[in-house]
N, C-alpha and C positions, 0 to 999 in steps of 0.2 A: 775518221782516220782514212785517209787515202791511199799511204802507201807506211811502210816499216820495215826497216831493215836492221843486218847486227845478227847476233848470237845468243839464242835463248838458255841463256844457262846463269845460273848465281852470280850474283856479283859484275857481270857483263853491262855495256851499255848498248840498250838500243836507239836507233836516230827513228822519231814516228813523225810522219809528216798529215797535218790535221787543218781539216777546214769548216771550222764553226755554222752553220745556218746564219746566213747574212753578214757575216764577219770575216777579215783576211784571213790565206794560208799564215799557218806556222808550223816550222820545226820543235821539237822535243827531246832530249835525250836523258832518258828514265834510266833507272839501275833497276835490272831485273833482282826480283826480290824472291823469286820459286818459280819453277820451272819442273815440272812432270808431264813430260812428252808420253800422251795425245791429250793428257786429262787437264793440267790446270797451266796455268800461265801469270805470273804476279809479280806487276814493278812499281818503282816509287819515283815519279818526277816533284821536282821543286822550279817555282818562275825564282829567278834570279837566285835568292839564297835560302837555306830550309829554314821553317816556321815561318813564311811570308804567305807561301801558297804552294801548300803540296798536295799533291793527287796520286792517291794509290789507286791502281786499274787492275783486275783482276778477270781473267777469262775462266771458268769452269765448265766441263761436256762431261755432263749427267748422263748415262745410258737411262732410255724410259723402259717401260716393261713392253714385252711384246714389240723390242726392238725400236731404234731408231734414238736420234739424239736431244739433249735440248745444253743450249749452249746460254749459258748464266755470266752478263758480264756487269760488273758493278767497278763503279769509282766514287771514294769517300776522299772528301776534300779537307784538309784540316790546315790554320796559319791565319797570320791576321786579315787577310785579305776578303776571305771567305764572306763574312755578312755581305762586304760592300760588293762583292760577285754574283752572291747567289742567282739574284734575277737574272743575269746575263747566262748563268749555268742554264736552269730553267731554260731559258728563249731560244737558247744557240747552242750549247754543247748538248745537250737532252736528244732534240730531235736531230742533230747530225750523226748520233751513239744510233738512233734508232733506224736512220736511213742504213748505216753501214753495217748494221745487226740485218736488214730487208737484203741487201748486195751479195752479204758473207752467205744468206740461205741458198738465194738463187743459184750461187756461184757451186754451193757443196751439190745443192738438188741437180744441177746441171751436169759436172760432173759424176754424180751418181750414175744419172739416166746415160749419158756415154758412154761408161765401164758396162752397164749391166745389158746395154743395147751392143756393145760396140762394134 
């Protein structure tokens, strides 16, 4: 995910804009499904119409002990699509989730060091 915008709130749509590990950009616009500002975030996109290929994404920020955060994000793919996907899920959505999980740290750690230096 590169970029997302819209209104974190029930029922809302947001536009996410995502670019797979060796595959084109594309847009998305998911229906937020739960929304609890700072702690959890959870929507449901469908490709073209639901039960084809839908993806629920879900962000969770776990407080750890002895402070500090860990940020839990999962998406469960369910539609006919699915089997014939997987492998591509695997190859390209997998480690682009995982670059943008490595961006979103730096980006909070960096931030952090900012405020606490600033």
């Amino acid at each position: 995910m590169t970029r997302a915008s819209g209104t974190a709130a029930p029922g809302e749509r947001l536009t996410i804009h995502m670019r797979p590990e060796g595959g084109r950009a594309m847009t998305f616009r998911p229906t937020v499904r739960e929304a609890v500002p700072p702690h959890r975030l959870r929507w449901l996109g469908h490709l073209l119409v639901p039960g084809i290929f839908d993806g629920e994404h879900s962000f969770t920020i776990e407080p750890l002990d002895g402070g500090g955060i860990r940020l839990v994000q999962q998406e469960d793919f369910r539609g006919i699509l699915v089997p014939l996907l997987a492998k591509s899920l695997d190859r390209r959505t997998l480690p682009a989730f995982e670059r943008m999980n490595r961006a979103l740290k730096q980006r909070v750690e960096r931030t952090h060091d900012t405020a606490a230096h600033g």
